[in-house]
N, CA, C and O atoms as a Maestro MAE file, in Angstrom:
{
 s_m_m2io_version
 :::
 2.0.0
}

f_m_ct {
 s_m_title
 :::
 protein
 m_atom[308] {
  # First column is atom index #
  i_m_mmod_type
  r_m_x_coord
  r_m_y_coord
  r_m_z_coord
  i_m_residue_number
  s_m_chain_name
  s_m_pdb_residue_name
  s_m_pdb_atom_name
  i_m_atomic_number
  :::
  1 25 97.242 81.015 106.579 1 A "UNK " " N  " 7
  2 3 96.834 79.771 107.175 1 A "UNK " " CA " 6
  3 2 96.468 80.008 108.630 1 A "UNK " " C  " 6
  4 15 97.295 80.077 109.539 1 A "UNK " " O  " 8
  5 25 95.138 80.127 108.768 2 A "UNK " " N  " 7
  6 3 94.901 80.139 110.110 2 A "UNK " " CA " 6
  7 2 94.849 79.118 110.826 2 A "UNK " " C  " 6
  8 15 95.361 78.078 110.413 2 A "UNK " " O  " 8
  9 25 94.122 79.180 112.258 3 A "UNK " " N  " 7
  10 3 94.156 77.843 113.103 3 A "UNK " " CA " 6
  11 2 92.626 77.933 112.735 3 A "UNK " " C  " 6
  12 15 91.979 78.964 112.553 3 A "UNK " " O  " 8
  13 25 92.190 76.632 112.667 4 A "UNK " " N  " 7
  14 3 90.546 75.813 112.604 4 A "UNK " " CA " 6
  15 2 90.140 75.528 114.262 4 A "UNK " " C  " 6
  16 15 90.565 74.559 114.892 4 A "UNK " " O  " 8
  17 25 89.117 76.714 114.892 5 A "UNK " " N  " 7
  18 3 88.807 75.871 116.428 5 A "UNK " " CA " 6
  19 2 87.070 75.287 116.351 5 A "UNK " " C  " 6
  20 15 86.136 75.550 115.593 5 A "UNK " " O  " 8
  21 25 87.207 74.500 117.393 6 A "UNK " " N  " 7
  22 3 85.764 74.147 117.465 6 A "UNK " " CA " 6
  23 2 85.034 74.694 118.208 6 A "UNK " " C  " 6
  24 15 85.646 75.275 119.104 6 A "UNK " " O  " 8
  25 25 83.851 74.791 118.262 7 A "UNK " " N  " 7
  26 3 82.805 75.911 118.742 7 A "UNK " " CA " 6
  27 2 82.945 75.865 120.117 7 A "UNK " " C  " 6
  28 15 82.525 76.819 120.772 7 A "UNK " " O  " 8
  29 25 83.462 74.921 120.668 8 A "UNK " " N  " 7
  30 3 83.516 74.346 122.247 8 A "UNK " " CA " 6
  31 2 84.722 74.851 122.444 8 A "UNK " " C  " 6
  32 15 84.911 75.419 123.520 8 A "UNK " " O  " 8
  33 25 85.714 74.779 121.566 9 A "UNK " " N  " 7
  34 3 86.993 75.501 122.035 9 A "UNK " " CA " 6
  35 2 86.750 77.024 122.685 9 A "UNK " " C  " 6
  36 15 87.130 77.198 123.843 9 A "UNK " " O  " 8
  37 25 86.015 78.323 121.835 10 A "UNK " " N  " 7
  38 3 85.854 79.476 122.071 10 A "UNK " " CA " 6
  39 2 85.367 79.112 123.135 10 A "UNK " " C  " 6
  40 15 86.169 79.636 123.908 10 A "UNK " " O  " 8
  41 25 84.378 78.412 123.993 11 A "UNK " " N  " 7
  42 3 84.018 78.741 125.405 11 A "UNK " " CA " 6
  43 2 85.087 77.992 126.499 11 A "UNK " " C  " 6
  44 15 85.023 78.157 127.718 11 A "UNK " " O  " 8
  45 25 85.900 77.292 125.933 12 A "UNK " " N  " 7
  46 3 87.073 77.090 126.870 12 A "UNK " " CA " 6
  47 2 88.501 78.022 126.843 12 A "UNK " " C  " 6
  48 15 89.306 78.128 127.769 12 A "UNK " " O  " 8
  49 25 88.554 78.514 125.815 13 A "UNK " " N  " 7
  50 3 89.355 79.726 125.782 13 A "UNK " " CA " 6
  51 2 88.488 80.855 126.699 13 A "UNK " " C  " 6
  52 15 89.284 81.345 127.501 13 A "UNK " " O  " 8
  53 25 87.548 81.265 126.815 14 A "UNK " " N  " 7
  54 3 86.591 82.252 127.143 14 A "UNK " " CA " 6
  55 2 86.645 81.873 128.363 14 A "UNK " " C  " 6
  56 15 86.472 82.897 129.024 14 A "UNK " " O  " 8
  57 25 86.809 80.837 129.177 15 A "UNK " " N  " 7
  58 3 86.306 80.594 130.419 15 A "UNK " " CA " 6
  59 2 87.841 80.685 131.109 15 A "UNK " " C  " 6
  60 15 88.072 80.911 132.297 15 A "UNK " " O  " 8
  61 25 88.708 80.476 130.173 16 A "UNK " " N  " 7
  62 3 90.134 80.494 130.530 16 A "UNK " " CA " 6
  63 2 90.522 81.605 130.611 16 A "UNK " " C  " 6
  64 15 91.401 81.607 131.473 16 A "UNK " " O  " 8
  65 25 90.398 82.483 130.250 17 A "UNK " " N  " 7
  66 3 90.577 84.189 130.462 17 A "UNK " " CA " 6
  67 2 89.889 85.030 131.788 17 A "UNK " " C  " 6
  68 15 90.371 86.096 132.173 17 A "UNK " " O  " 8
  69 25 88.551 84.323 132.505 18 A "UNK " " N  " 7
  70 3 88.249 84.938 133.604 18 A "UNK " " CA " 6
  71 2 88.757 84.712 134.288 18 A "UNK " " C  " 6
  72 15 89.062 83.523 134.383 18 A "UNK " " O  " 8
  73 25 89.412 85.989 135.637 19 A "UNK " " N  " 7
  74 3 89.662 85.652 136.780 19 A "UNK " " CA " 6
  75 2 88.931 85.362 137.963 19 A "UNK " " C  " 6
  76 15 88.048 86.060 138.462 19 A "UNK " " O  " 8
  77 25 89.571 83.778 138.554 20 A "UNK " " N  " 7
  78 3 89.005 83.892 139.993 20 A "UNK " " CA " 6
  79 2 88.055 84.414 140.776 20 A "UNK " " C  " 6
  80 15 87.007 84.013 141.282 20 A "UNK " " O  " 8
  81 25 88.989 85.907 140.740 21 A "UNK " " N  " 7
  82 3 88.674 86.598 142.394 21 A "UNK " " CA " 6
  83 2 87.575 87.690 141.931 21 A "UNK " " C  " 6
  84 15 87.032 88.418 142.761 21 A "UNK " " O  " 8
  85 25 87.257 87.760 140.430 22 A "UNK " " N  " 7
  86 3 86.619 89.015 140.382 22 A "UNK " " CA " 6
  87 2 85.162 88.435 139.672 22 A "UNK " " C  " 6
  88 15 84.963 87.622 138.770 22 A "UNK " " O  " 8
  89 25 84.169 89.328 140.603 23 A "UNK " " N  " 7
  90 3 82.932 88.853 140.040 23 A "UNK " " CA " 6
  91 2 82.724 88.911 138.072 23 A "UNK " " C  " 6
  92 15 83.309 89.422 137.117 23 A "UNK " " O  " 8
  93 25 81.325 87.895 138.363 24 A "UNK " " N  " 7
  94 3 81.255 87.822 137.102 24 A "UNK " " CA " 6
  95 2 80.208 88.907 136.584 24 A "UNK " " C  " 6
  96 15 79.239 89.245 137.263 24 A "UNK " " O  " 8
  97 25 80.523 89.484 135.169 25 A "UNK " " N  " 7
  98 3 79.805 90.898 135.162 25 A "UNK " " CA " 6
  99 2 78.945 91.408 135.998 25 A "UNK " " C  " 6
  100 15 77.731 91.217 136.065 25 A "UNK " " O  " 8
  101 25 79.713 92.149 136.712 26 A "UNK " " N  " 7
  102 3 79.037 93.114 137.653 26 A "UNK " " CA " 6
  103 2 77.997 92.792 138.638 26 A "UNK " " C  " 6
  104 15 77.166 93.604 139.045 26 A "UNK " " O  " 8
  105 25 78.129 90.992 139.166 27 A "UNK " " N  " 7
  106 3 77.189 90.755 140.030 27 A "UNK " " CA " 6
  107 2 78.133 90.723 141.060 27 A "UNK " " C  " 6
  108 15 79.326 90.465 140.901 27 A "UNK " " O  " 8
  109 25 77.335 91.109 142.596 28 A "UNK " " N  " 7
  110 3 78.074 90.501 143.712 28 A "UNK " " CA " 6
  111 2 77.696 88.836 144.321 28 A "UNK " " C  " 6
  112 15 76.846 87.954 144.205 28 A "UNK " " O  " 8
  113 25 79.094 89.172 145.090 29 A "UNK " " N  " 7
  114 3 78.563 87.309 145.238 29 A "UNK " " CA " 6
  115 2 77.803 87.357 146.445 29 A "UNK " " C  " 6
  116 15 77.810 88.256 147.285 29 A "UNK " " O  " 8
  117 25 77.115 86.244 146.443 30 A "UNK " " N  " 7
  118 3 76.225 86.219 147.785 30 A "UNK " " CA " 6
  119 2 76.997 85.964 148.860 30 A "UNK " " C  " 6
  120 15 78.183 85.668 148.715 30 A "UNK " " O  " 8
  121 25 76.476 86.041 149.943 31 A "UNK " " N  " 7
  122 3 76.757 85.510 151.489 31 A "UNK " " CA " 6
  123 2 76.354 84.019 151.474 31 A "UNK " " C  " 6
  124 15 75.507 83.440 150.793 31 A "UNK " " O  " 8
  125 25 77.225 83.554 152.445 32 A "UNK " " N  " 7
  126 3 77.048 81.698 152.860 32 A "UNK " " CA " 6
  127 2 75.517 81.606 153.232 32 A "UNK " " C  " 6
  128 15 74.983 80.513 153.044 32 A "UNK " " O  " 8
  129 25 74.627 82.809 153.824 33 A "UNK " " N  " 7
  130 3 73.054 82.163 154.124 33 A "UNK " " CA " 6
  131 2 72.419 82.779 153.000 33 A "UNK " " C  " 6
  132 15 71.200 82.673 153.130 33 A "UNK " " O  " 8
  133 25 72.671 83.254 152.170 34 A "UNK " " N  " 7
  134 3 71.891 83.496 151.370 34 A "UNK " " CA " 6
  135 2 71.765 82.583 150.117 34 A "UNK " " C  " 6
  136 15 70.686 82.466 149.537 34 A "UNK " " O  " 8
  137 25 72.857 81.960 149.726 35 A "UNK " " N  " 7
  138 3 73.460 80.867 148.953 35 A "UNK " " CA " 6
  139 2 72.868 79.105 149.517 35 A "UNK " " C  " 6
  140 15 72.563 78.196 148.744 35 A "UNK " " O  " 8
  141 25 72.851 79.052 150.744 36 A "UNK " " N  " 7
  142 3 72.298 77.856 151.831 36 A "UNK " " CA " 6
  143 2 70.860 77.976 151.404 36 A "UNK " " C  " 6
  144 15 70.243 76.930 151.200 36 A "UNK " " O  " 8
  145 25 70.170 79.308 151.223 37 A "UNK " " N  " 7
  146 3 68.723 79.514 151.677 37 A "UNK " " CA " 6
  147 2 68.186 78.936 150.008 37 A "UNK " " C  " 6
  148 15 67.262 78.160 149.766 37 A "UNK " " O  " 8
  149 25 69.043 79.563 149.111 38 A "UNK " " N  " 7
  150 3 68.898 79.071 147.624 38 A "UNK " " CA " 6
  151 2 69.020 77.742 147.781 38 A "UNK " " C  " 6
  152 15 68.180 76.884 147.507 38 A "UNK " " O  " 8
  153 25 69.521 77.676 147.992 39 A "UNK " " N  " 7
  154 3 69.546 76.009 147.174 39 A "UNK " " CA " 6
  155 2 68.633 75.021 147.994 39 A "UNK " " C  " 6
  156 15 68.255 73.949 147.522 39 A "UNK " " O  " 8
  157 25 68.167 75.647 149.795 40 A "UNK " " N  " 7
  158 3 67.202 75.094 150.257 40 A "UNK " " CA " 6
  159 2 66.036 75.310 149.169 40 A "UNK " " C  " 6
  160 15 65.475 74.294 148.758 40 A "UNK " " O  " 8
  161 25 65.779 76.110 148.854 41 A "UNK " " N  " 7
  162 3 64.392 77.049 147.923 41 A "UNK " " CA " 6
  163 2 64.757 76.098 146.690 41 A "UNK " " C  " 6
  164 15 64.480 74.937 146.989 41 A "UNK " " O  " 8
  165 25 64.980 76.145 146.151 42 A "UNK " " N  " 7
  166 3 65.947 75.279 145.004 42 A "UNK " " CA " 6
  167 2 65.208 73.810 144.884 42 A "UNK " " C  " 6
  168 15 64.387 73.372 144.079 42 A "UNK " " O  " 8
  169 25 66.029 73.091 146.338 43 A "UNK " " N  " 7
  170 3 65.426 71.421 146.247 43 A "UNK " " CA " 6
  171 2 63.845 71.679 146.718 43 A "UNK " " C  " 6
  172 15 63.098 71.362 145.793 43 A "UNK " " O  " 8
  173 25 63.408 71.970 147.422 44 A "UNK " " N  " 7
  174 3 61.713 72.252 147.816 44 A "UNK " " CA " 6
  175 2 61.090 72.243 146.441 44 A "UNK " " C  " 6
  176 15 60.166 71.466 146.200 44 A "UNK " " O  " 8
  177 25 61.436 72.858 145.767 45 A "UNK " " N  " 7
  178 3 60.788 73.672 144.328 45 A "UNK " " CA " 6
  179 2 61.017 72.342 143.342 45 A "UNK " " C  " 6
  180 15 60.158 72.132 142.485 45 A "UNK " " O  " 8
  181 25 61.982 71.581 143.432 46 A "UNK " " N  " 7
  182 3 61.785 70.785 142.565 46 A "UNK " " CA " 6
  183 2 61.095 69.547 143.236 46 A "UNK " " C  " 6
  184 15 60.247 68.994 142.536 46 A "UNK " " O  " 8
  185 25 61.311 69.057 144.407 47 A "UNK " " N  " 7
  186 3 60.494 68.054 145.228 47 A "UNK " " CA " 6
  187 2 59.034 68.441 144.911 47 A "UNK " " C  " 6
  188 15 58.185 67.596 144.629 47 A "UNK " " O  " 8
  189 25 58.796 69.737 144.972 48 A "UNK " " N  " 7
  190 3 57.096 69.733 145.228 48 A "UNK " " CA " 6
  191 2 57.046 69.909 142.938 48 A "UNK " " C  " 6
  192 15 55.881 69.837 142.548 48 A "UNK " " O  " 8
  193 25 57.419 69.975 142.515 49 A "UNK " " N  " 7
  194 3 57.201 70.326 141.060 49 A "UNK " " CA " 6
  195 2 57.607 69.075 140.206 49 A "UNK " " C  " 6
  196 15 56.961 68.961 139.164 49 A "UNK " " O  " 8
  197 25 58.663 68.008 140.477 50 A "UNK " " N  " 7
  198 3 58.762 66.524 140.092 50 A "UNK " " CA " 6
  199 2 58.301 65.489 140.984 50 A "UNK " " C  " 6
  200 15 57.497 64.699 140.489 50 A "UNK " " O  " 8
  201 25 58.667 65.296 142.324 51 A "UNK " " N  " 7
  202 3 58.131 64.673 143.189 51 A "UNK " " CA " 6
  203 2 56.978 64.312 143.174 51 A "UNK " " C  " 6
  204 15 56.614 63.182 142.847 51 A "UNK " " O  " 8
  205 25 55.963 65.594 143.669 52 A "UNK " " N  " 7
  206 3 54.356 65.748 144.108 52 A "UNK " " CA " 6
  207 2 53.427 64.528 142.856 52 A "UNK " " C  " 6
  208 15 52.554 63.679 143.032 52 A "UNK " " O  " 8
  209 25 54.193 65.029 141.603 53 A "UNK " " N  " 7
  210 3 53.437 64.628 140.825 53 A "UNK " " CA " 6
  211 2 53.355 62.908 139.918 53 A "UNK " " C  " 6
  212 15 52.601 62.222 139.228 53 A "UNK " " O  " 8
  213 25 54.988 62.916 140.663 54 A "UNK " " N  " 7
  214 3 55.244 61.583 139.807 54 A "UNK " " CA " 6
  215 2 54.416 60.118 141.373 54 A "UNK " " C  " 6
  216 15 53.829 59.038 141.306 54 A "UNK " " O  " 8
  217 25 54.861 60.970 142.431 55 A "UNK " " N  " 7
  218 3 53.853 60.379 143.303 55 A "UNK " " CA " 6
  219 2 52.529 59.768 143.115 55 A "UNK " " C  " 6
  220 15 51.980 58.671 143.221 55 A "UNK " " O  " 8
  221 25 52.201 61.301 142.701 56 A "UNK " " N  " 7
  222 3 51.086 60.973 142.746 56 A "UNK " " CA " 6
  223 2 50.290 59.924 141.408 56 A "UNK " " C  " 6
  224 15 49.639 58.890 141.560 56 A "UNK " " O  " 8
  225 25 50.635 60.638 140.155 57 A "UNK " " N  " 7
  226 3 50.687 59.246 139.006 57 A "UNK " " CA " 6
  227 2 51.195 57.727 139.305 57 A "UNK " " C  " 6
  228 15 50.786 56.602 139.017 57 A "UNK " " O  " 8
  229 25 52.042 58.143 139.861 58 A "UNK " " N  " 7
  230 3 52.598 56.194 140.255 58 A "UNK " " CA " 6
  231 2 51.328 55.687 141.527 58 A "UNK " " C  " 6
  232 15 50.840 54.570 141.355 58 A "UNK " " O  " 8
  233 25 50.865 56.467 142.682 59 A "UNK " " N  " 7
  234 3 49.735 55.788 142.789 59 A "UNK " " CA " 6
  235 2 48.649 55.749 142.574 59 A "UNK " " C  " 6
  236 15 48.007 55.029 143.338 59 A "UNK " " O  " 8
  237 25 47.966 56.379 141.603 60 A "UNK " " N  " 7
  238 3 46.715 56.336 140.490 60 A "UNK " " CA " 6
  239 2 47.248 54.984 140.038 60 A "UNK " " C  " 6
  240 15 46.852 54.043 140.725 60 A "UNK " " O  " 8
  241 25 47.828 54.773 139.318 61 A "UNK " " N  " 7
  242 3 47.863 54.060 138.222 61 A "UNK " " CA " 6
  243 2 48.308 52.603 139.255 61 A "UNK " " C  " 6
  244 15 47.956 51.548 138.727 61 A "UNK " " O  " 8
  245 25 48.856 52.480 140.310 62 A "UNK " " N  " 7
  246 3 48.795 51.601 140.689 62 A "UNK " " CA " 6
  247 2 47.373 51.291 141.498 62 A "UNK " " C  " 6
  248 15 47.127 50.096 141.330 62 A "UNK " " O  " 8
  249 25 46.604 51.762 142.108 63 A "UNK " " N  " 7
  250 3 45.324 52.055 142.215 63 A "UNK " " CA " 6
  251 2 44.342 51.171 141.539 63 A "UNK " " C  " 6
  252 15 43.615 50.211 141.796 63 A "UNK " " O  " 8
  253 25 44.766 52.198 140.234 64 A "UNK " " N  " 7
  254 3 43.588 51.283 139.046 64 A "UNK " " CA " 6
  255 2 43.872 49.900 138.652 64 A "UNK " " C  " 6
  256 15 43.034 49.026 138.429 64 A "UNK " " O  " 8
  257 25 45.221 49.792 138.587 65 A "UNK " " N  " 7
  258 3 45.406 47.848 138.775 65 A "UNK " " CA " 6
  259 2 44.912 47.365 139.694 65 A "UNK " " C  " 6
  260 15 44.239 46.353 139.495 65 A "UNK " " O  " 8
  261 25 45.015 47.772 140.758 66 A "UNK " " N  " 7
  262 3 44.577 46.629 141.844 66 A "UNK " " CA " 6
  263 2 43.157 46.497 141.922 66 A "UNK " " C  " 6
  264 15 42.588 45.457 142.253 66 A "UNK " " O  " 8
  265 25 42.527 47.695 141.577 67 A "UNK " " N  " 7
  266 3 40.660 47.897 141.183 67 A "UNK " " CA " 6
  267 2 40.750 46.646 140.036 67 A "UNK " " C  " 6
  268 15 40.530 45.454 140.252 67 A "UNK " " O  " 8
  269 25 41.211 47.396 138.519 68 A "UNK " " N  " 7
  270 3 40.724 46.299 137.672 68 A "UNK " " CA " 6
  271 2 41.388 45.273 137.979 68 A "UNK " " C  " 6
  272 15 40.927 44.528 137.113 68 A "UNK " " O  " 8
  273 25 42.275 44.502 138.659 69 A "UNK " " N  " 7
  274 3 42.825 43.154 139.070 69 A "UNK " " CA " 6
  275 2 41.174 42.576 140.425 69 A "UNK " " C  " 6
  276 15 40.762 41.439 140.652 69 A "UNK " " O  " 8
  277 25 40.980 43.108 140.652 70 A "UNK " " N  " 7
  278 3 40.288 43.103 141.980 70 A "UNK " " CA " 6
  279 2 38.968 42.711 141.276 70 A "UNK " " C  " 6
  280 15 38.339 41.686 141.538 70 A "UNK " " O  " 8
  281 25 38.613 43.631 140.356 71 A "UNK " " N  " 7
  282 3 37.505 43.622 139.562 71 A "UNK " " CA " 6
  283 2 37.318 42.149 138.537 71 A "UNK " " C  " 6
  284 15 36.169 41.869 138.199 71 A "UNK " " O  " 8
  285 25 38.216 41.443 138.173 72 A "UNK " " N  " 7
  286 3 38.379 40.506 136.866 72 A "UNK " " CA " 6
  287 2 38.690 38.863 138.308 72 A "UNK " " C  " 6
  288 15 37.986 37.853 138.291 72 A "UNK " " O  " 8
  289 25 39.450 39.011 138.973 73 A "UNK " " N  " 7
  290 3 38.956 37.814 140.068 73 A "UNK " " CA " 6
  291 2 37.749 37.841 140.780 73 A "UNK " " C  " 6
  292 15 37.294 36.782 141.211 73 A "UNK " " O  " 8
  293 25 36.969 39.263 141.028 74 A "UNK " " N  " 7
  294 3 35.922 39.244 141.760 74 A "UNK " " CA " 6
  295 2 34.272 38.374 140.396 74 A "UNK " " C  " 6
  296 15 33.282 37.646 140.472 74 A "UNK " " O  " 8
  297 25 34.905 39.017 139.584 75 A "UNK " " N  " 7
  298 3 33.980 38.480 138.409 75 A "UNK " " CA " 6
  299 2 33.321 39.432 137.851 75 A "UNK " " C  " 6
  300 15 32.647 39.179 136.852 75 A "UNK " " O  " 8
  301 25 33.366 40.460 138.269 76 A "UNK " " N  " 7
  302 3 32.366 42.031 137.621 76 A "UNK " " CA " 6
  303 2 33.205 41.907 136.292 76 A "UNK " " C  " 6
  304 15 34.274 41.299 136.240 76 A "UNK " " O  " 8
  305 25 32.442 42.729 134.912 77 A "UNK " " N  " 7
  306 3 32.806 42.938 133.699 77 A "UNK " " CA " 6
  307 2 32.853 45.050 134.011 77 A "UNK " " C  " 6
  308 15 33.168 45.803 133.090 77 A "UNK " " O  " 8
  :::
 }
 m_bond[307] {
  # First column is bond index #
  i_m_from
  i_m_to
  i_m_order
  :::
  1 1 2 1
  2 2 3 1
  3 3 4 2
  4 3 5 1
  5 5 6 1
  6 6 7 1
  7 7 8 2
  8 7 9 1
  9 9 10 1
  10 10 11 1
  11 11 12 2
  12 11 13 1
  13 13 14 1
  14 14 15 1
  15 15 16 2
  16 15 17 1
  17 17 18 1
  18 18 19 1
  19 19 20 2
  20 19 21 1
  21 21 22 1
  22 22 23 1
  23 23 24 2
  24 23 25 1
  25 25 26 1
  26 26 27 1
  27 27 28 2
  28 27 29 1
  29 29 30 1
  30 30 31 1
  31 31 32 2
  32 31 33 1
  33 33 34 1
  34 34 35 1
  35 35 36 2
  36 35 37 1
  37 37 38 1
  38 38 39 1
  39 39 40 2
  40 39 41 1
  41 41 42 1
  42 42 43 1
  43 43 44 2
  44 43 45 1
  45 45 46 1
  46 46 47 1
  47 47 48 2
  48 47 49 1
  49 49 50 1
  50 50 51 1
  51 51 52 2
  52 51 53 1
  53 53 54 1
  54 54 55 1
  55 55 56 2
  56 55 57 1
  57 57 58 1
  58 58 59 1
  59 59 60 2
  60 59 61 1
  61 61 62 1
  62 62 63 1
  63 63 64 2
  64 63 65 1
  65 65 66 1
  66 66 67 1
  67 67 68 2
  68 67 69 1
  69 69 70 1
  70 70 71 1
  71 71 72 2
  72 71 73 1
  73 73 74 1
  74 74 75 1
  75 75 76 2
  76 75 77 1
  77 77 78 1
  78 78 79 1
  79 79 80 2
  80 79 81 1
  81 81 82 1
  82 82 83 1
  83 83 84 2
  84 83 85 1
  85 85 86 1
  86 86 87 1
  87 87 88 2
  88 87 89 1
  89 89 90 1
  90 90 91 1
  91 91 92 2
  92 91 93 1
  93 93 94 1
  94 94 95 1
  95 95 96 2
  96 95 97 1
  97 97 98 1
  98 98 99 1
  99 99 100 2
  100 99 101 1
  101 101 102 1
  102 102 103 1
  103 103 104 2
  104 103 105 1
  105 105 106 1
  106 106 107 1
  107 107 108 2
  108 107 109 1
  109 109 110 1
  110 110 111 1
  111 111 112 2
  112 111 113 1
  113 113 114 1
  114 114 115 1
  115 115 116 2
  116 115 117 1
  117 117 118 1
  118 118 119 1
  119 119 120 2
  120 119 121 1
  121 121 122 1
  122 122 123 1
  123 123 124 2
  124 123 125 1
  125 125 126 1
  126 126 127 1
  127 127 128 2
  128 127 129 1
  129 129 130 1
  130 130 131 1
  131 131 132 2
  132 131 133 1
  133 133 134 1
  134 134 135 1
  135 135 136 2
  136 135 137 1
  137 137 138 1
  138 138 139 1
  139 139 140 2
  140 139 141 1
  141 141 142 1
  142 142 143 1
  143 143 144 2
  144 143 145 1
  145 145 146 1
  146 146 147 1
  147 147 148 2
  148 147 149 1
  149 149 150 1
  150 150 151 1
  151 151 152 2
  152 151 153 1
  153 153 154 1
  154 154 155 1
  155 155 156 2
  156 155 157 1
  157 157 158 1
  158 158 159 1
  159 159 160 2
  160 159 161 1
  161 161 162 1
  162 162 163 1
  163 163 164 2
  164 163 165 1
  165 165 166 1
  166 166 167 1
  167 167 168 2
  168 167 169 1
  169 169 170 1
  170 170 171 1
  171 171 172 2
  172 171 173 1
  173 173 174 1
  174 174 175 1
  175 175 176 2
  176 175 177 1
  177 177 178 1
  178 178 179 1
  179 179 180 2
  180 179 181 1
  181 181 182 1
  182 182 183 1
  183 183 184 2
  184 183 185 1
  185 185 186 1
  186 186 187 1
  187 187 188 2
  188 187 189 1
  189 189 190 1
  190 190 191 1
  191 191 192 2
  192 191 193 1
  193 193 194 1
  194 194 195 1
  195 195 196 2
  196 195 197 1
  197 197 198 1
  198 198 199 1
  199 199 200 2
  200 199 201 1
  201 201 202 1
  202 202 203 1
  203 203 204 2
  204 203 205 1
  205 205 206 1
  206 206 207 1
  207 207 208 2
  208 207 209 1
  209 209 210 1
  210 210 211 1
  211 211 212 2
  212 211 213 1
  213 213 214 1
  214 214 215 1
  215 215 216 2
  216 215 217 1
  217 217 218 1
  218 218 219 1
  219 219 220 2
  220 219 221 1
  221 221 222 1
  222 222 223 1
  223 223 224 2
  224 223 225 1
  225 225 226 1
  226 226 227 1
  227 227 228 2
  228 227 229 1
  229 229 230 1
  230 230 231 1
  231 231 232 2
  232 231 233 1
  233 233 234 1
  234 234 235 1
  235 235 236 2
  236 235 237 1
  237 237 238 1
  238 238 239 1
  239 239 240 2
  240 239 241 1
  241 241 242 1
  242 242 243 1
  243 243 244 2
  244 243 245 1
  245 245 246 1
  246 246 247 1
  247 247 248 2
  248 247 249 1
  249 249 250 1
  250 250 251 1
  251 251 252 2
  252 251 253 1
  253 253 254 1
  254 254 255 1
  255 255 256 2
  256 255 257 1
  257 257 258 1
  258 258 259 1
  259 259 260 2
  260 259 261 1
  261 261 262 1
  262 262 263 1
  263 263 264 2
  264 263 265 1
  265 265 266 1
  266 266 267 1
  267 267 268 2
  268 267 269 1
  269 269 270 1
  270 270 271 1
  271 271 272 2
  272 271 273 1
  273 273 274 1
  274 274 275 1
  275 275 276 2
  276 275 277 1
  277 277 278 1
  278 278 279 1
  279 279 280 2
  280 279 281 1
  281 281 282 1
  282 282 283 1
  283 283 284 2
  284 283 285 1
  285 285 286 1
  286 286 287 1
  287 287 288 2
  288 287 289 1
  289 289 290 1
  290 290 291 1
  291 291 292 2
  292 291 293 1
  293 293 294 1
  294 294 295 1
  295 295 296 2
  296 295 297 1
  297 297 298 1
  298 298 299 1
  299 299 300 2
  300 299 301 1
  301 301 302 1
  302 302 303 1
  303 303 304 2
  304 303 305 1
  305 305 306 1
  306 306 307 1
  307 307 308 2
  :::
 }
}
């Protein structure tokens, strides 16, 4: 009779077995400016890659309402 775990269990057992203080396979850890500079690089990268664009769609499209709103009181078809 074994024990039954759930698939989520093995990665909380798994995560429960690493220590602390010792890197994780064989990477070193960064320095405080190199870690600062990431995550500056990080938000930029997503500002200009979600931002830029949802900007820019939200004013197209508000744009073209106020044209065709502009257009249907002015009387043009």
């Amino acid at each position: 009779m074994g024990i039954e775990m759930d698939h989520g269990d093995e990665y909380k057992y798994s995560a429960d077995n690493c220590r602390t203080g010792e890197p994780g396979s064989g990477q070193e850890k960064a320095t405080g400016k190199i870690a600062t500079a990431t995550k500056v690089i990080r938000a930029i990268t997503a500002i200009v890659v979600f931002g830029v664009p949802l900007v820019t769609g939200t004013v197209t499209l508000l744009g073209y309402g106020a044209y065709k709103a502009y257009k249907r009181i002015k009387g043009g078809s």
